[in-house]
Rosetta silent file (secondary structure, phi, psi, omega in degrees, C-alpha in Angstrom):
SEQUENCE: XXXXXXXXXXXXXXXXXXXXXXXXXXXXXXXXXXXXXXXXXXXXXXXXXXXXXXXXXXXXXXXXXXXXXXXXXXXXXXXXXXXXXXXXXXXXXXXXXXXXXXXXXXXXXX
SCORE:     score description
SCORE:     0.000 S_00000001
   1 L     0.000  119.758 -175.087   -4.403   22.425  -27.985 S_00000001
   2 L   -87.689  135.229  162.953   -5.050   19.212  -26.301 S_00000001
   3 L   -49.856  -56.292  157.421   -3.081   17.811  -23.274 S_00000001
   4 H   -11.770  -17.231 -164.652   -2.468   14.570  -25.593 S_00000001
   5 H   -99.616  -21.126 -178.306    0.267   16.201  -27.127 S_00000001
   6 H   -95.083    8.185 -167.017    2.389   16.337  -24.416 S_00000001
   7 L   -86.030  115.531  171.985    2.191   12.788  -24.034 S_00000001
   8 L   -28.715  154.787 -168.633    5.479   10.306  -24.593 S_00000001
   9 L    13.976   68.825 -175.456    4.571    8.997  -27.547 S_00000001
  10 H   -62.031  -48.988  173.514    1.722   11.349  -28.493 S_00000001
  11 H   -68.246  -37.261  176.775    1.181   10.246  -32.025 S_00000001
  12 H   -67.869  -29.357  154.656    0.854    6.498  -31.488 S_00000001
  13 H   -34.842  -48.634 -149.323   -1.886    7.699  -28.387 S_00000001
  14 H   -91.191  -10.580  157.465   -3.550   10.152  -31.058 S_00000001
  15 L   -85.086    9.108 -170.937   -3.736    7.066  -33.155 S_00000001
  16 L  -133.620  -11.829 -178.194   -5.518    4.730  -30.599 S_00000001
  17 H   -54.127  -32.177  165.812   -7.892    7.622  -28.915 S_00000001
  18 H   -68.411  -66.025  155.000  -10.776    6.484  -30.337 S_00000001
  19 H   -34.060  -13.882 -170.785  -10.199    3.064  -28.837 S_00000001
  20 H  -140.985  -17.302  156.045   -9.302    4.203  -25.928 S_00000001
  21 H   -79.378  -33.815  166.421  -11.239    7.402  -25.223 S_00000001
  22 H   -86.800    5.269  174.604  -14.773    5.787  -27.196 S_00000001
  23 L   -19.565   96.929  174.146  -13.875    2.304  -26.056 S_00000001
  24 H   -57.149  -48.983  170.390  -17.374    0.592  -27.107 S_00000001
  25 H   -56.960  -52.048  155.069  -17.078   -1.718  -24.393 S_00000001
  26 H   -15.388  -69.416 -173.502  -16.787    0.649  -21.980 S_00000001
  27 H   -66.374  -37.597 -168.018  -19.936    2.643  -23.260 S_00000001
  28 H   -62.367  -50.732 -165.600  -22.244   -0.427  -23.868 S_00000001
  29 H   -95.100   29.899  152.224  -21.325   -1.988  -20.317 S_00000001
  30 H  -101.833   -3.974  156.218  -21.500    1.679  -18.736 S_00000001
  31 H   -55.675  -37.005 -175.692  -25.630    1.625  -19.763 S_00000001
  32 L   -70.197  114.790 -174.245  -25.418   -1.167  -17.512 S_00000001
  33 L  -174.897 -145.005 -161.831  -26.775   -0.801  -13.954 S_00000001
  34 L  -151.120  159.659  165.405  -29.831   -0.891  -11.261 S_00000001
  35 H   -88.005  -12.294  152.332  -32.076    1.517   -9.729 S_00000001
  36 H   -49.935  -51.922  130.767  -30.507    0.375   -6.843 S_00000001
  37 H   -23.343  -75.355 -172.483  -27.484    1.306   -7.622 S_00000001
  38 H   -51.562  -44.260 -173.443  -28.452    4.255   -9.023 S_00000001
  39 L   -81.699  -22.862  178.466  -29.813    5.629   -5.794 S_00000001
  40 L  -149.134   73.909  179.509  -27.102    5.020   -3.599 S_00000001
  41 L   -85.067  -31.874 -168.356  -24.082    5.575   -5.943 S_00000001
  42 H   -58.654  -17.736 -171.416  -22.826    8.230   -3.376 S_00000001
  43 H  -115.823   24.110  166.567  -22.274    5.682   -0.648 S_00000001
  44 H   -72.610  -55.801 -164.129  -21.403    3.014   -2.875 S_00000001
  45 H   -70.983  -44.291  176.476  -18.426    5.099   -4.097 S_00000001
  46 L   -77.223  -14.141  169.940  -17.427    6.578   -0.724 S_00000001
  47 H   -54.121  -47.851  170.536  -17.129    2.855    0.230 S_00000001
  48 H   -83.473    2.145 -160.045  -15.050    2.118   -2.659 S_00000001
  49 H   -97.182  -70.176 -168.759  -13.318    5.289   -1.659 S_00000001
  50 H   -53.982  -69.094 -162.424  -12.718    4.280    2.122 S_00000001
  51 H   -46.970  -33.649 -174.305  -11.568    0.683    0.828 S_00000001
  52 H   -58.340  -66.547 -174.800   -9.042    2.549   -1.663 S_00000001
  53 H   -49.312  -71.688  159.247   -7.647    4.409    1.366 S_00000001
  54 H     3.543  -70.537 -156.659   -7.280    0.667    3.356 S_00000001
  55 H   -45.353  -60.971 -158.099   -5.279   -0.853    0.448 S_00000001
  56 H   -39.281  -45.606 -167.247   -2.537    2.416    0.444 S_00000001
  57 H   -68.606  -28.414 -157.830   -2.364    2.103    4.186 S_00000001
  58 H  -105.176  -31.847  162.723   -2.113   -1.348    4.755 S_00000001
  59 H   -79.711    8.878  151.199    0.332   -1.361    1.296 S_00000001
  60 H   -90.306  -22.417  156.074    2.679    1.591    2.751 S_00000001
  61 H   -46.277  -51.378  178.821    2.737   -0.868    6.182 S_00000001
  62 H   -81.457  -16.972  161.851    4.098   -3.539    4.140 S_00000001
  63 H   -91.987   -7.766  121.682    6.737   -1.369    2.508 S_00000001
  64 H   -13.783  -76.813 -175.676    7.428   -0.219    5.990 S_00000001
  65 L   -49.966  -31.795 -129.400    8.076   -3.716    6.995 S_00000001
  66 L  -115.754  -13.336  162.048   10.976   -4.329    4.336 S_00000001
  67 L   -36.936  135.443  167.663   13.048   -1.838    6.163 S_00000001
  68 L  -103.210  -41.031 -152.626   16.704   -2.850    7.124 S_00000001
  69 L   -95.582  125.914 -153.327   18.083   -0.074    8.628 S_00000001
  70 H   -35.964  -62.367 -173.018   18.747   -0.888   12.637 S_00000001
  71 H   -55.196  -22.551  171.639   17.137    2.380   13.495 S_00000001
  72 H   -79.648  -48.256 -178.592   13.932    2.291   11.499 S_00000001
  73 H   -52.356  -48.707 -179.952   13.455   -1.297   12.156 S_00000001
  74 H   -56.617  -51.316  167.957   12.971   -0.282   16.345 S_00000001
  75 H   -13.294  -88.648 -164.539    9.925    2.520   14.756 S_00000001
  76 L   -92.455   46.071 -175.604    8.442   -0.116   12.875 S_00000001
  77 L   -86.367  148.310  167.687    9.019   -3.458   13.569 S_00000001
  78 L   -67.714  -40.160 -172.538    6.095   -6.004   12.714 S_00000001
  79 E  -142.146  122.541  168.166    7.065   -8.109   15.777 S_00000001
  80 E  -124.096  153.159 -163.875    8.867   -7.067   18.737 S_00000001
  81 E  -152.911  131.490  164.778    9.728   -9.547   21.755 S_00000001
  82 E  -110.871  174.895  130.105   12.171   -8.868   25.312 S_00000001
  83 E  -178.081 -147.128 -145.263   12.880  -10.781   27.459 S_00000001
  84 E  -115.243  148.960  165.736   15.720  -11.932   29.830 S_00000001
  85 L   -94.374  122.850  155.147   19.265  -14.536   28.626 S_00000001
  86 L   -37.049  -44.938  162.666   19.299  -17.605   31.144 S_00000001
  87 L   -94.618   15.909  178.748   23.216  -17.642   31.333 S_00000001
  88 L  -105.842  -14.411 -149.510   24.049  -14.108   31.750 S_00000001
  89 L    43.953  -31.570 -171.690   21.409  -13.643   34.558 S_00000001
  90 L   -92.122  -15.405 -144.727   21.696  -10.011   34.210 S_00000001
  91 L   -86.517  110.652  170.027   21.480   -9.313   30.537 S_00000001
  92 E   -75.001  135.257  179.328   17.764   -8.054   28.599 S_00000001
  93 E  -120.103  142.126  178.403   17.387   -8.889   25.334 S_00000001
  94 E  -121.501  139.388  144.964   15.146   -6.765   22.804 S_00000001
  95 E  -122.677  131.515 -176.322   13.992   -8.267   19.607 S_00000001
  96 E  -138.790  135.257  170.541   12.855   -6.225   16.522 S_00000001
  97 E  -141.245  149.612  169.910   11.885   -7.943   13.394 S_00000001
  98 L  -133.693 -174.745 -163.161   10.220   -6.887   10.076 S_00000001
  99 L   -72.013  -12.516 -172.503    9.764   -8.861    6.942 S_00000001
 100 L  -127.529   10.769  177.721   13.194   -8.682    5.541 S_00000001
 101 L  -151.816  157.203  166.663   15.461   -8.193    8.951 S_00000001
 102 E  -117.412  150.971 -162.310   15.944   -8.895   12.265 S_00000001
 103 E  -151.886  127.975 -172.674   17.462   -6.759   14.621 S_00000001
 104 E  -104.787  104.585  171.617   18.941   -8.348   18.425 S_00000001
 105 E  -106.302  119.889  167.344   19.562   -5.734   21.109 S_00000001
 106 E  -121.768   92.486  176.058   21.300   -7.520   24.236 S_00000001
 107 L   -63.534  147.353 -175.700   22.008   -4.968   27.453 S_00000001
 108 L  -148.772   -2.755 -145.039   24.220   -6.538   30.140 S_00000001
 109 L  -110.766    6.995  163.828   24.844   -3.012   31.702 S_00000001
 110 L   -91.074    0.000    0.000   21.494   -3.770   34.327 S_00000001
């Protein structure tokens, strides 16, 4: 008993498995390679490893960023900026923005 079987549409898979588990292109250009290569597939691969980890991180940041909701956006905001309003004299202003919101905090109570 084969895992295959358990597959959504198991019979059109068990009809393509040779294509797609013996995939000739695959095997001809998996012959292909260097002694170079060859010798330093482990740190090739942990490289390609590390870089793997990069993308997730830097693409769970950007799905981070698309937050809306006020309280998440102060966590994570992509850009945050204070500073003071000119006519209230007293009043602080917070800014928190991510890619799909902006979020305006104004204090008057200093």
């Amino acid at each position: 008993f084969s895992n295959e079987y358990t597959l959504p549409g198991a019979a059109r898979f068990m009809q393509l498995a040779p294509c797609i588990e013996f995939n000739p292109c695959c095997i001809s250009y998996g012959k292909v390679g260097t002694r170079w290569g060859e010798r330093r597939r482990r740190p090739i691969f942990f490289f390609a490893f590390a870089m793997n980890m990069l993308a997730l991180a830097l693409t769970i940041a950007a799905a981070i960023g698309l937050e809306t909701s006020p309280t998440m956006l102060k966590r994570v905001a992509w850009v945050y900026a204070e500073g003071s309003l000119p006519f209230c004299g007293t009043c602080d202003t917070r800014i928190y923005m991510g890619l799909e919101s902006r979020l305006h905090v104004v204090d008057c109570s200093s």
